[in-house]
C-alpha positions as CSV (number, residue, x, y, z in Angstrom):
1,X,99.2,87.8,105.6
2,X,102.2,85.3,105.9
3,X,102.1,85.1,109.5
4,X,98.4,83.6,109.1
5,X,99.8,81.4,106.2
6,X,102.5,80.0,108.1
7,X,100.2,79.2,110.9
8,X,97.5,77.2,109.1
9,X,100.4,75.2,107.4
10,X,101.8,74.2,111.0
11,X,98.0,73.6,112.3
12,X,97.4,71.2,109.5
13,X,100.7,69.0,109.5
14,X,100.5,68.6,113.4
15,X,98.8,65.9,113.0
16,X,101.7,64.1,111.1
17,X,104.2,66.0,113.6
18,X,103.3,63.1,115.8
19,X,104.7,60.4,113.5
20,X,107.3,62.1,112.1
21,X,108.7,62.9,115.9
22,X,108.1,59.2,117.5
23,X,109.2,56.8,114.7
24,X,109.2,53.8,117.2
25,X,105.8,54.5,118.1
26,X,104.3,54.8,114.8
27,X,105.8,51.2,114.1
28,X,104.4,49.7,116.6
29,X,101.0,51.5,116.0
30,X,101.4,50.0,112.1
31,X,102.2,46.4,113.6
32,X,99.2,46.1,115.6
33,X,96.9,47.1,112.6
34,X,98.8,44.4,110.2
35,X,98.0,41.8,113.2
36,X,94.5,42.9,113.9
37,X,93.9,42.4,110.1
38,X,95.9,39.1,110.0
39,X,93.8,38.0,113.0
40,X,90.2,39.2,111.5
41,X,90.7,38.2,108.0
42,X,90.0,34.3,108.3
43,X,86.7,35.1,110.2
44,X,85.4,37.2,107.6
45,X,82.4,35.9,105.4
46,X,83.5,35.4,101.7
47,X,81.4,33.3,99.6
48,X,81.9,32.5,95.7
49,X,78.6,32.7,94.7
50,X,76.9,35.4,96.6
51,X,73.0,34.7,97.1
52,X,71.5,37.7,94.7
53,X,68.1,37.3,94.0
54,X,67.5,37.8,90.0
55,X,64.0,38.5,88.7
56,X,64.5,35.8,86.6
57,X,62.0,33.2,84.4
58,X,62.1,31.1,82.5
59,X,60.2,29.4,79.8
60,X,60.3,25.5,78.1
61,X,58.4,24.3,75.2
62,X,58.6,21.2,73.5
63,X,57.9,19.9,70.2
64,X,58.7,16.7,69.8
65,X,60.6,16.0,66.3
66,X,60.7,19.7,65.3
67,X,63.9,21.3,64.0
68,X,65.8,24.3,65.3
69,X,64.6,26.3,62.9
70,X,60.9,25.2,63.6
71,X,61.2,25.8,67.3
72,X,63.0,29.6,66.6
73,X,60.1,30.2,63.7
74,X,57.1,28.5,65.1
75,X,57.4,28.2,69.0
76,X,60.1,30.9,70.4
77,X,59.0,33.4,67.7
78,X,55.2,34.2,69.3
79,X,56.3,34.1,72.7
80,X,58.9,36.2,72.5
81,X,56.5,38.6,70.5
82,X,54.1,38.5,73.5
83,X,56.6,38.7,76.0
84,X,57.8,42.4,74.3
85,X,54.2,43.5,76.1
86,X,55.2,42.8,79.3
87,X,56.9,45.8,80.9
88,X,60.3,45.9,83.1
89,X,62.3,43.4,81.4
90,X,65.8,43.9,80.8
91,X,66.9,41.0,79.0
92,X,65.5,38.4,77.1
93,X,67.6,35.6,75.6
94,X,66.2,32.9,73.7
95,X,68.1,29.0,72.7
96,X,66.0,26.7,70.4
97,X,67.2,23.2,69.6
98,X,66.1,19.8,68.3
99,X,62.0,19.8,70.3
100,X,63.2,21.9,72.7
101,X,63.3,26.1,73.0
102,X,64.1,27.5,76.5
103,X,63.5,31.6,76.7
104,X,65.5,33.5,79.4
105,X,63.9,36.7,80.8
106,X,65.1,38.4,83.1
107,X,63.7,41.9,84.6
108,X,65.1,44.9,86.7
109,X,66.2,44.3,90.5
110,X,63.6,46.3,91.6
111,X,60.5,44.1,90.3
112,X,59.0,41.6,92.3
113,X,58.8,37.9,90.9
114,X,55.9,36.7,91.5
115,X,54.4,39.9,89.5
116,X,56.9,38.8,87.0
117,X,56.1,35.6,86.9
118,X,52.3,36.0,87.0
119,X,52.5,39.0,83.6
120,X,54.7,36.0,81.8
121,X,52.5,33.5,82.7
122,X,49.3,35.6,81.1
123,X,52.0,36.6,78.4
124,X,51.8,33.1,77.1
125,X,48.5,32.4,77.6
126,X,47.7,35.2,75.0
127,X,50.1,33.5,72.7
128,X,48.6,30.3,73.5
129,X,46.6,30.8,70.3
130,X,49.5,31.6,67.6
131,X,51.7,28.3,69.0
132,X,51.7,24.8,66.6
133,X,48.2,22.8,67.4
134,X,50.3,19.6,67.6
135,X,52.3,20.7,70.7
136,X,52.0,18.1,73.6
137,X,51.7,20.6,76.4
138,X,51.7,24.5,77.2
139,X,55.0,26.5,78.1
140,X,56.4,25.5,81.4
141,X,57.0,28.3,83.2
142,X,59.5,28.5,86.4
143,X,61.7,31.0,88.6
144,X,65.4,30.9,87.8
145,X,68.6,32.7,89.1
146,X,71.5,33.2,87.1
147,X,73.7,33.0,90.5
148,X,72.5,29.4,91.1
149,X,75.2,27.0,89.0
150,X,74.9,23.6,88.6
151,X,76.2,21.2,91.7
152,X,75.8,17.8,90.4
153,X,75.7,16.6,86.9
154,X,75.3,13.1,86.1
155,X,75.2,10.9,82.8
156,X,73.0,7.5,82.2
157,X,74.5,4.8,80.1
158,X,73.1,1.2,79.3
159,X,74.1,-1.9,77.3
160,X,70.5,-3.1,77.2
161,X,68.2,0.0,77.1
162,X,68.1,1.9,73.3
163,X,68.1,5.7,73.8
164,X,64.4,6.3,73.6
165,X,63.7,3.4,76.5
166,X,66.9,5.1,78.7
167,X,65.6,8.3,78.5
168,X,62.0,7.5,79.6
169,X,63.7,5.6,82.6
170,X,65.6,8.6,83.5
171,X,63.0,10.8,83.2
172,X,60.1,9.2,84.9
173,X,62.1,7.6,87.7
174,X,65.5,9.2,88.2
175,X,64.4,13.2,88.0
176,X,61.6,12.8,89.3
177,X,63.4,11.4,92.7
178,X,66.2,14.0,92.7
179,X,63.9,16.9,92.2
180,X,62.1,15.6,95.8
181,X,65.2,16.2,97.5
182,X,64.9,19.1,99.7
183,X,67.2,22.1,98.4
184,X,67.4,21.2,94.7
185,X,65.7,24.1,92.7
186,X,65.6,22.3,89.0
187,X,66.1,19.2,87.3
188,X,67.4,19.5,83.7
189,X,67.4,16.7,81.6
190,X,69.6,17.2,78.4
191,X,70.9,14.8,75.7
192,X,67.3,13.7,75.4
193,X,66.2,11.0,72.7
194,X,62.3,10.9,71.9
195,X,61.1,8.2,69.2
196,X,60.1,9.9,65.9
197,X,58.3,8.5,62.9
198,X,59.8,10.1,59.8
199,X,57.5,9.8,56.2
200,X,59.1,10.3,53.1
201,X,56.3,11.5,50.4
202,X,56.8,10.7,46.8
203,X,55.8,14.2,45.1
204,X,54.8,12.0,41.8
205,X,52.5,9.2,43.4
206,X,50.5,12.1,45.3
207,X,50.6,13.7,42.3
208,X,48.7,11.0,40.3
209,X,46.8,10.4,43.5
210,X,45.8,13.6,43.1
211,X,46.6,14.2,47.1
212,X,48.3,17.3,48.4
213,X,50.9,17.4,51.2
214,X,48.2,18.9,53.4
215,X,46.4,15.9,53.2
216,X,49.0,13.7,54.1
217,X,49.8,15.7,57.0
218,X,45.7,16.3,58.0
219,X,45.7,12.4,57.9
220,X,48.4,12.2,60.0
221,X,47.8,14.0,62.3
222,X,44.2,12.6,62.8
223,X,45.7,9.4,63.2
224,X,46.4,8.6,66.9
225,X,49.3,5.7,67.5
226,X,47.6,5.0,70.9
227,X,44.3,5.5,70.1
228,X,41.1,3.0,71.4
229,X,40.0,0.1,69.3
230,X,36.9,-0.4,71.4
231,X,34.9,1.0,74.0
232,X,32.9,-1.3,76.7
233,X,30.1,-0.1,78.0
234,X,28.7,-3.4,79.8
235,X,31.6,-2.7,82.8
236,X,31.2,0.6,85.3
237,X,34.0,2.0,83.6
238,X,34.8,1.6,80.1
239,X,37.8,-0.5,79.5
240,X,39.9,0.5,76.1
241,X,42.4,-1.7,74.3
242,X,45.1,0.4,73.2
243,X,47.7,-0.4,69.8
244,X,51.0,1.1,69.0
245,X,52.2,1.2,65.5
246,X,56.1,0.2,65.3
247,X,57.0,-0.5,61.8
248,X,56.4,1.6,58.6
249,X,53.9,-1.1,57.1
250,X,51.6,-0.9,59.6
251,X,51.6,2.9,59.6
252,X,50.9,2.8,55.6
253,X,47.9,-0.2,56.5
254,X,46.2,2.0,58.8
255,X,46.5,5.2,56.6
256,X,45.2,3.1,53.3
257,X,42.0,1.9,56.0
């Protein structure tokens, strides 16, 4: 029984006998793997921001004028609910500000995303019906991936332009041109400033008026600041003259007509 002992012990540390017996050799063994790895290294592909593909949409609304709170409540609220239907999501992150709620979902690696994107799309289409009537425009949805960081940010400024007039510029003619550039993805516009007509209501005078806040805001939002003062029907086409309403007064003169 030790016989066999001692002979497995000296079959197993043969292998090391080698080393241990030719010191020069395993030196020079050890220096030519340090230099083949010194040699290899630079030519080995390292990137910072590996291209992972992420199931990943995401979803915009806009309300122009609405609060945080509003776009949480109102907007992010019922599309979130909708999107809890959908199956295979893993995460679902939602950021509401000032008109604006962005919704993050992201589902498992092994979904495909234009299945994804197709069961969010019909998602909000359901909750098409639960949103705020006075929203300009549906949901955008798009694909996104976390991995993809911003490469270029740049910032508008102007000495003549107001806010509202800089950010129309910037929208309609700047983002537009830098999303036809071949190899950008998305466009974000952020800082924006949208003109906003805010009405103070005297509870008292509607009181004695014997008007409700629902009216006021039924009247308001009947009232279009761009809408036709005419129709022509003598031309092919109808031509409309249009009005915009830019002071208080003549906001409280159409109202009162």
């Amino acid at each position: 029984m030790t016989i066999e002992e001692n002979s497995d012990t000296s079959r197993s540390g043969g292998f090391f006998d080698f080393f241990i017996a030719h010191p020069v050799a395993t030196g020079l063994i050890m220096s030519g793997i340090f230099l083949l790895g010194a040699i290899c290294y630079p030519f080995m592909p390292v990137s910072a921001l590996p291209q992972i593909d992420f199931p990943t949409i995401q979803i915009e609304a806009n309300l122009p004028g609405a609060s945080p709170e509003t776009m949480a409540a109102s907007v992010a609220q019922p599309i979130e609910d909708a999107l809890s239907r959908v199956s295979g999501i893993s995460e679902m992150t939602s950021n509401s500000s000032l008109g604006t709620s962005s919704i993050t979902v992201q589902f498992g690696l092994d979904q495909n995303i234009q299945t994804a994107a197709s069961d969010v799309q019909t998602a909000i289409s359901e909750a098409a019906g639960q949103l705020p009537k006075d929203m300009t425009s549906l949901p955008r949805v798009h694909k996104a991936n976390p991995a993809d960081a911003p490469v270029m940010q740049l910032s508008a400024t102007s000495d003549v332009l107001p806010l509202p007039e800089l950010d129309e510029y910037i929208e309609r003619n700047v983002a537009s041109k830098i999303g036809q550039v071949d190899g950008v993805a998305f466009v974000n516009i952020g800082g924006k400033q949208k003109p906003a007509i805010r009405i103070s209501v005297d509870p008292g005078r509607l009181a004695q008026a014997d008007v409700t806040l629902e009216d006021v805001r039924s009247a308001i939002g009947n009232l279009s600041l761009s809408a036709p003062k005419a129709i022509s029907t003598i031309q092919p086409e109808p031509s409309r003259s249009t009005r915009t309403i830019r002071s208080g007064a003549a906001l409280n003169g159409m109202m009162r007509s």
